[in-house]
N, C-alpha and C positions, 0 to 999 in steps of 0.2 A: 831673488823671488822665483817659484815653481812656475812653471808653466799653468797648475791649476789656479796657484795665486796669480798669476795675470790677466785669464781669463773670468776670476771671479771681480778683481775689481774692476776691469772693461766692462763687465756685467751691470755692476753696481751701480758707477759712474754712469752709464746710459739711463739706466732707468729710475737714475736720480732726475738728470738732466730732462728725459722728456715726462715724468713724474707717471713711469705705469711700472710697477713694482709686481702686477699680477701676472707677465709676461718674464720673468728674469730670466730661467728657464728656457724658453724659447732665444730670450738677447744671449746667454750661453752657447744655446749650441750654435746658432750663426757665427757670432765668434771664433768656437770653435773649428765649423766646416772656412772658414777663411785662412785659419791657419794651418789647417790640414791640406787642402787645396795650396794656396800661396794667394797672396793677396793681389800678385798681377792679372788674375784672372777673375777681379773687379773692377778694372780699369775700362772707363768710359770708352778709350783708343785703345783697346783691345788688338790683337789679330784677330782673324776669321781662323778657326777650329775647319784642316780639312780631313773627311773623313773617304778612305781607300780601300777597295777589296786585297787581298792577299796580290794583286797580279797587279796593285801599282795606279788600277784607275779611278778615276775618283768616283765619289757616290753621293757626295753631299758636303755643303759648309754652314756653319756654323757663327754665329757671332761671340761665343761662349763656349766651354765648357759645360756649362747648366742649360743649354739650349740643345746643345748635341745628347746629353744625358736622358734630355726631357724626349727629342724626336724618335731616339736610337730605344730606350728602355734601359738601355746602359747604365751601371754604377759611375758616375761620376770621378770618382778615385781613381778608378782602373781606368776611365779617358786620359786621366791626368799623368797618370805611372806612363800610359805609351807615350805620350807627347815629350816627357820628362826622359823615355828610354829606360827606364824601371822595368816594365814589359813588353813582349813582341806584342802584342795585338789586346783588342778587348772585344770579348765577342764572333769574333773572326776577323775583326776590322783593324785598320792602322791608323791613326789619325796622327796629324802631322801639324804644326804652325803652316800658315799659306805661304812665309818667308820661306821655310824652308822644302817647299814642294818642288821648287827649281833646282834642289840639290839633287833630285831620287834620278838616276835614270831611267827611261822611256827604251824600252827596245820600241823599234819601228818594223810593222811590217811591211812585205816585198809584196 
């Protein structure tokens, strides 16, 4: 089965199930952005999304991806590509999993 065939019968199959057929379109593309994204970043126990200037400090956190996208104006994908390491930054920003914030080093200063 194609990837479009998966997403048309997840399509299908939802909007048999909750019986709106005028919406399938709309159940598509969510489908869609959850496979494009990955599906751990619908997960209820989620991490916190942190978001870092170039120099390491932070600026803000996030419950989501789709939360950080919505505060930031940021594309979504390109949040995801940094976090993923796909790309250095989005926007000027680096955002990071909050697990992995204790990996970055901290210079200190004197």
């Amino acid at each position: 089965m194609t990837h479009n065939e998966v997403i048309n019968k997840l399509s299908m199959e939802l909007a048999v199930k909750i019986g709106d057929f005028d919406n399938l379109e709309t159940f598509r593309w969510y489908i869609r952005q959850a496979l494009v994204i990955g599906t751990e970043h619908f997960s209820v126990n989620m991490e916190e999304i942190v978001q870092m200037d170039g120099n390491g400090v932070e600026l803000g956190r996030y419950k989501s991806i789709g939360e950080a996208s919505r505060k930031t104006g940021l594309w979504h994908a390109n949040i995801s590509d940094v976090i993923r390491g796909k790309q250095h930054s989005a926007g000027g920003f680096i955002f990071i999993k909050s697990k992995d914030k204790e990996l970055i080093p901290i210079e200190k200063t004197a």
